[in-house]
SEROMAR-358088 format. One line per 10 residues: number of its first residue (from 1); their letters; for each residue x, y, z of C-alpha. Coordinates in nm, 3 decimals, padded with zeros to 5 digits. Layout:
BEGIN
NUM = a = X Y Z  ...;
This chain:
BEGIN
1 = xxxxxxxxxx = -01.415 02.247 04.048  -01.153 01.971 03.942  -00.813 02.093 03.829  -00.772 02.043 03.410  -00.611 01.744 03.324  -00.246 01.799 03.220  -00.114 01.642 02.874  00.019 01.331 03.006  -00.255 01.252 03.218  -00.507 01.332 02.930;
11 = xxxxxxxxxx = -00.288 01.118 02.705  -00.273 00.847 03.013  -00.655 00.819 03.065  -00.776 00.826 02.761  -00.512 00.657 02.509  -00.744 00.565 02.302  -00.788 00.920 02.143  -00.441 00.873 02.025  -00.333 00.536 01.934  -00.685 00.385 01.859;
21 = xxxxxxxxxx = -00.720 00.132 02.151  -00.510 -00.016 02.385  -00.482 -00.375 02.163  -00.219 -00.504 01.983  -00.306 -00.264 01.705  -00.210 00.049 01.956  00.048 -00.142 02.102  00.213 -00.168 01.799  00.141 00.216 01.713  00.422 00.290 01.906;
31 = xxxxxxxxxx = 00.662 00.105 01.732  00.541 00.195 01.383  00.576 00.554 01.494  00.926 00.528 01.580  00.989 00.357 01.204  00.755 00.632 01.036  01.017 00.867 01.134  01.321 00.620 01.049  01.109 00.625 00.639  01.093 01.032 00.651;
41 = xxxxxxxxxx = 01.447 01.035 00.718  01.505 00.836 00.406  01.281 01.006 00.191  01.488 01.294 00.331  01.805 01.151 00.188  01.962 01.127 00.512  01.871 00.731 00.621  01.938 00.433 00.443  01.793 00.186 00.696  01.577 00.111 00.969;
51 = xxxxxxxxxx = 01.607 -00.191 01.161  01.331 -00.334 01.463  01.452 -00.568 01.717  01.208 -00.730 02.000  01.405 -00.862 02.280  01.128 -00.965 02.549  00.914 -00.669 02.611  01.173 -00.483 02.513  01.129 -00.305 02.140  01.409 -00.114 01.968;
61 = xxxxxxxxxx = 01.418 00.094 01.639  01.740 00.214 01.538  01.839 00.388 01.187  02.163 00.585 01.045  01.988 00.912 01.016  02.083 01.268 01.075  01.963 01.198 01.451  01.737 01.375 01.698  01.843 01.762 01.811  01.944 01.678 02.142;
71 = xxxxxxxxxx = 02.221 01.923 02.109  01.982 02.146 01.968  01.883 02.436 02.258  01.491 02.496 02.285  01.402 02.877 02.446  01.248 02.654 02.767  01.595 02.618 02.879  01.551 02.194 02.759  01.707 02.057 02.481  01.489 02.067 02.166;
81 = xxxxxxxxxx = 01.413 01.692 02.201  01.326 01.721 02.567  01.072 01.960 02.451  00.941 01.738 02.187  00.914 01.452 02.472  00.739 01.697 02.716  00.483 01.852 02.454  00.252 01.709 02.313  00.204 01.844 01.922  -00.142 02.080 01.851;
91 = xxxxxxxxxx = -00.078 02.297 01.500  00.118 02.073 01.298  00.143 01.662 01.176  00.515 01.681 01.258  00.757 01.866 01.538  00.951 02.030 01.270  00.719 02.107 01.025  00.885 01.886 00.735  00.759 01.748 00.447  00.663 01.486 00.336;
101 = xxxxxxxxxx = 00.550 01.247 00.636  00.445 00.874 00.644  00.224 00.648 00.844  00.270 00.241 00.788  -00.023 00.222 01.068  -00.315 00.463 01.068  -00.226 00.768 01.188  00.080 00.960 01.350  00.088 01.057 01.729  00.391 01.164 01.791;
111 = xxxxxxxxxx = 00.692 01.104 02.041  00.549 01.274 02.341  00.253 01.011 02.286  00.535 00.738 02.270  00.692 00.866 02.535  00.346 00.933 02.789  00.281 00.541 02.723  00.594 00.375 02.843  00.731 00.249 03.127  01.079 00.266 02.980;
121 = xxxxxxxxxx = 01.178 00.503 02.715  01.542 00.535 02.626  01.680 00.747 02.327  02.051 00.765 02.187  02.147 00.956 01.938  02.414 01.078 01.769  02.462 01.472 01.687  02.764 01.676 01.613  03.039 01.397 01.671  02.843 01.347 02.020;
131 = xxxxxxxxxx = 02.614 01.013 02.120  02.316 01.162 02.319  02.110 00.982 02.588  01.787 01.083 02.738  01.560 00.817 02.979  01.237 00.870 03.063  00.890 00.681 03.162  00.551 00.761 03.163  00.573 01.098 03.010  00.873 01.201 03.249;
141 = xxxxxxxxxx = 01.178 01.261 03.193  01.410 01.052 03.452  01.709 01.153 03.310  01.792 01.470 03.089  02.012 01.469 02.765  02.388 01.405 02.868  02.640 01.277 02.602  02.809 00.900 02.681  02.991 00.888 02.435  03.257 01.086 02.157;
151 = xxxxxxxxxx = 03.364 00.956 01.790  03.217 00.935 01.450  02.890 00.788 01.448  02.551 00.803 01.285  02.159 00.727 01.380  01.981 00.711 01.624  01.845 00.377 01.837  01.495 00.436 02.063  01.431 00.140 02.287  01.094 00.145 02.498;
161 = xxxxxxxxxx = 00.893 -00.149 02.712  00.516 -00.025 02.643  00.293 00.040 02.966  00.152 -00.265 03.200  -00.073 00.055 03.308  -00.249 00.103 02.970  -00.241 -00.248 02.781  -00.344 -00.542 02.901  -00.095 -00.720 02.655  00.241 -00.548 02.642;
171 = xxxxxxxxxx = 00.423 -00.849 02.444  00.518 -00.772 02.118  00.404 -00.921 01.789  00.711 -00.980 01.591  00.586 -01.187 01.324  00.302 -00.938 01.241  00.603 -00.649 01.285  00.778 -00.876 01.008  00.481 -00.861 00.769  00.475 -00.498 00.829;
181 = xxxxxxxxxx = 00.819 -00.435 00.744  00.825 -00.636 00.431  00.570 -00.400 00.274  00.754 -00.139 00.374  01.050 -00.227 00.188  00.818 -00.277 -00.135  00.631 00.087 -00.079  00.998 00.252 -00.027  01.256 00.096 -00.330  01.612 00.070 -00.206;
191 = xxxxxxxxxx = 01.582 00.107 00.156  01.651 -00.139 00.379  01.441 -00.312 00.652  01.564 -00.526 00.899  01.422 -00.716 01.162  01.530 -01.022 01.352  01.705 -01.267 01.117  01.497 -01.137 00.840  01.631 -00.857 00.563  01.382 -00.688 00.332;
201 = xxxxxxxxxx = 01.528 -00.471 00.079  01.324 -00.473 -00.305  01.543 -00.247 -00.557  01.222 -00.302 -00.792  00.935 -00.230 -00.523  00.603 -00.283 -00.552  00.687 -00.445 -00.913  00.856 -00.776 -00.674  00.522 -00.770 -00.475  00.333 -00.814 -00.839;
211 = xxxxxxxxxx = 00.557 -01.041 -00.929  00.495 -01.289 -00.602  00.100 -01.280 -00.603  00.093 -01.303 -01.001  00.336 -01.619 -00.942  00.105 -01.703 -00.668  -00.194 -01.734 -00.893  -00.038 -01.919 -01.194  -00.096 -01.612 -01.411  00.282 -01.476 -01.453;
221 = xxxxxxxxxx = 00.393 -01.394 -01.767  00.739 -01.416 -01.928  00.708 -01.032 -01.984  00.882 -00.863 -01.690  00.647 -00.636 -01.463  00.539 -00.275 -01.540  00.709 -00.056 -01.298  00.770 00.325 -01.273  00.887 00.546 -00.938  00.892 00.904 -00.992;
231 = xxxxxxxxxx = 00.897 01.264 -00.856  00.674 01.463 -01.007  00.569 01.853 -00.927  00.381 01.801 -00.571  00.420 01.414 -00.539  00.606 01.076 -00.616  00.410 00.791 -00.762  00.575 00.414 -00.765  00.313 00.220 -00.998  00.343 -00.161 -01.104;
241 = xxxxxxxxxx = 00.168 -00.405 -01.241  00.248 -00.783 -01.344  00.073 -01.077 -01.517  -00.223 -01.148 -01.708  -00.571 -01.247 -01.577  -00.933 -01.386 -01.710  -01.018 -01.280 -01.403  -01.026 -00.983 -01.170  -00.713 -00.817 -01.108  -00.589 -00.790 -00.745;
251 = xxxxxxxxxx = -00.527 -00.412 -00.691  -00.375 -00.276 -00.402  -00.344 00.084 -00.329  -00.133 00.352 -00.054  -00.101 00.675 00.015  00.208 00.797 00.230  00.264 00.442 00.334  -00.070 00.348 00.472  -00.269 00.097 00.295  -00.622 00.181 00.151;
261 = xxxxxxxxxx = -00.832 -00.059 00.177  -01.158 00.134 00.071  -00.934 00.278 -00.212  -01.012 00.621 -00.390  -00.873 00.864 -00.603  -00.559 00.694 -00.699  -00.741 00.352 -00.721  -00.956 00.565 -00.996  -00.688 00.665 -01.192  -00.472 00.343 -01.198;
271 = xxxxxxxxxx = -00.795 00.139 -01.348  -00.878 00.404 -01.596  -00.521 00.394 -01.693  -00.523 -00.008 -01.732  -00.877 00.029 -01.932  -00.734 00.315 -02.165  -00.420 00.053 -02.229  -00.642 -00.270 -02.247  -00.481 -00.464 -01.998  -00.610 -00.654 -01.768;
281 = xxxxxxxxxx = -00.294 -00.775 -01.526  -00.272 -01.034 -01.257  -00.165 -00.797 -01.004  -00.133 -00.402 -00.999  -00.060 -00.152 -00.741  -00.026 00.243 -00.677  00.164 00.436 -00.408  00.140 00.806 -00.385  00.319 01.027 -00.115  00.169 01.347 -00.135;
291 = xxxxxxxxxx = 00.315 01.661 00.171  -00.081 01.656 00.259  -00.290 01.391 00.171  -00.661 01.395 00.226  -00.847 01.102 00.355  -01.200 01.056 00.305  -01.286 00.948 00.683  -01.129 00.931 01.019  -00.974 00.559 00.919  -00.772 00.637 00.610;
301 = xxxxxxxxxx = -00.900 00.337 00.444  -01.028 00.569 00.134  -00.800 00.905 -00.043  -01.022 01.144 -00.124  -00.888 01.383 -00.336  -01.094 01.406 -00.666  -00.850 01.714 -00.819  -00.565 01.450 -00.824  -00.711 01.225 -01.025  -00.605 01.396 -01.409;
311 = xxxxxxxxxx = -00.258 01.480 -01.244  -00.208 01.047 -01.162  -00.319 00.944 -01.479  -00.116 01.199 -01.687  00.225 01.110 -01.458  00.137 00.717 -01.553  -00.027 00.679 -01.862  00.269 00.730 -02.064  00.494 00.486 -01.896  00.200 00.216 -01.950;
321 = xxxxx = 00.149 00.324 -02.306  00.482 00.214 -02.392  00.481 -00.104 -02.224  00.170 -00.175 -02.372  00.262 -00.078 -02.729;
């Protein structure tokens, strides 16, 4: 009888379970992982940026967050981190539990997934007046948590070359990781997104991104855009809309930064709300962020989550009342 796989070589031979495939689109997984975590830090209050750089096949995500607990101790005798990076995650969507938690790109898997599908992993990280440095590649650590360096900074920077082992392709897509980051900055008002020479940062959201396709189809008005971004009991809602249309409006919907294509409950409630208002705008479009969303498949194309439909309308159907009275 064969041995049982361990978690990296389960994770190794069969990436797919994790990541999707072993395309571009899970390539890329790993990156939008790392800048998932860079977004819950800012909902958090404790990021203000995220910035990607591609430098060959070399990637690197760095932010100005609180950091990774490298200085934290874990009972294995590792540093908290190092037990993140040899673990891989069963009970919960996040190490630490918190609250709420994004995904620009399907799904989460985690940083012991990140780290199992690199060649090259390196993370520094400031804690405690300390940087932090930990190396490892496919899933092992090559060099444990020392501290390189002393002073006042902030953040933490993750650079990683993905595995020749598991994708055929391992060069990175940079202009498709620009598109990605420019919604980003429209589904998260006020924080910044950089990437290359590029600079994304939308004080006004998803009300710019309105603003553009109802420019875009000759049907902008001279009446600025309908936009509200609010925290509400269980969940924050940023809802805009802009222009007027003979035609079908182009709706767009999220939930926790993914985009859902098949829509659902929140696309429900943002066209009732337009119907009860009578207007029929160029452009209009719905994030929710929810601390557990429910999808309505494996994909997360469609929110299914028919209680939240009264609680939507009721936390946006004033704020399009008056700008429709």
């Amino acid at each position: 009888m064969d041995a049982p796989m361990s978690d990296i070589e389960h994770v190794r031979k069969r990436p797919s379970m994790y990541i999707g495939d072993t395309t571009w689109r899970g390539l890329h997984h790993l990156v939008t992982e790392l800048v998932d975590n860079s977004i819950d830090q800012f909902l958090a209050g404790k990021a203000s940026f995220v910035k990607v750089e591609f430098d060959g096949e070399v990637a690197a995500v760095s932010d100005d967050g609180e950091g990774l607990p490298i200085d934290v101790p874990h009972e294995s005798g590792d540093s908290l981190l190092e037990h993140y990076l040899k673990n891989i995650r069963r009970t919960r969507p996040t190490a630490d539990g918190h609250t709420p938690h994004v995904h620009i790109h399907g799904y989460g898997c985690g940083l012991f997934i990140v780290g199992a599908l690199t060649s090259e992993l390196v993370i520094e990280s400031w804690r405690s007046g300390e940087l932090w440095e930990v190396r490892s590649s496919r899933g092992m650590i090559q060099q444990s948590a020392k501290a390189i360096d002393q002073g006042n900074g902030k953040g933490t920077c993750i650079r990683l070359v993905a595995d020749s082992r598991i994708f055929p392709d391992i060069q990175w897509n940079a202009s498709w990781m620009t598109g990605k980051l420019a919604e980003v900055a429209s589904l998260f008002p006020g924080f910044r997104v950089e990437t290359g020479n590029e600079m994304f940062h939308d004080a006004r959201g998803l009300a710019d991104w309105c603003d553009r396709l109802a420019s875009e189809k000759g049907e902008a008005t001279d009446k600025p855009s309908f936009w509200m971004n609010e925290k509400f009991d269980d969940f924050y809602v940023q809802a805009a809309a802009s222009g007027a249309t003979d035609g079908e409006t182009e709706f767009k919907v999220f939930a926790n930064g993914n985009t859902c294509h098949e829509g659902g409950t929140h696309l429900k409630a943002l066209r009732q709300t337009l119907e009860n208002v009578d207007w029929k705008p160029s452009a209009a479009m719905l994030h929710l962020i929810l601390d557990s969303p429910e999808f309505a498949g494996p994909t997360r194309a469609k929110l299914g989550m028919d209680h939240m439909l009264t609680p939507i309308c009721d936390a946006i159907r004033p704020g399009f009342e008056a700008y429709c009275s």
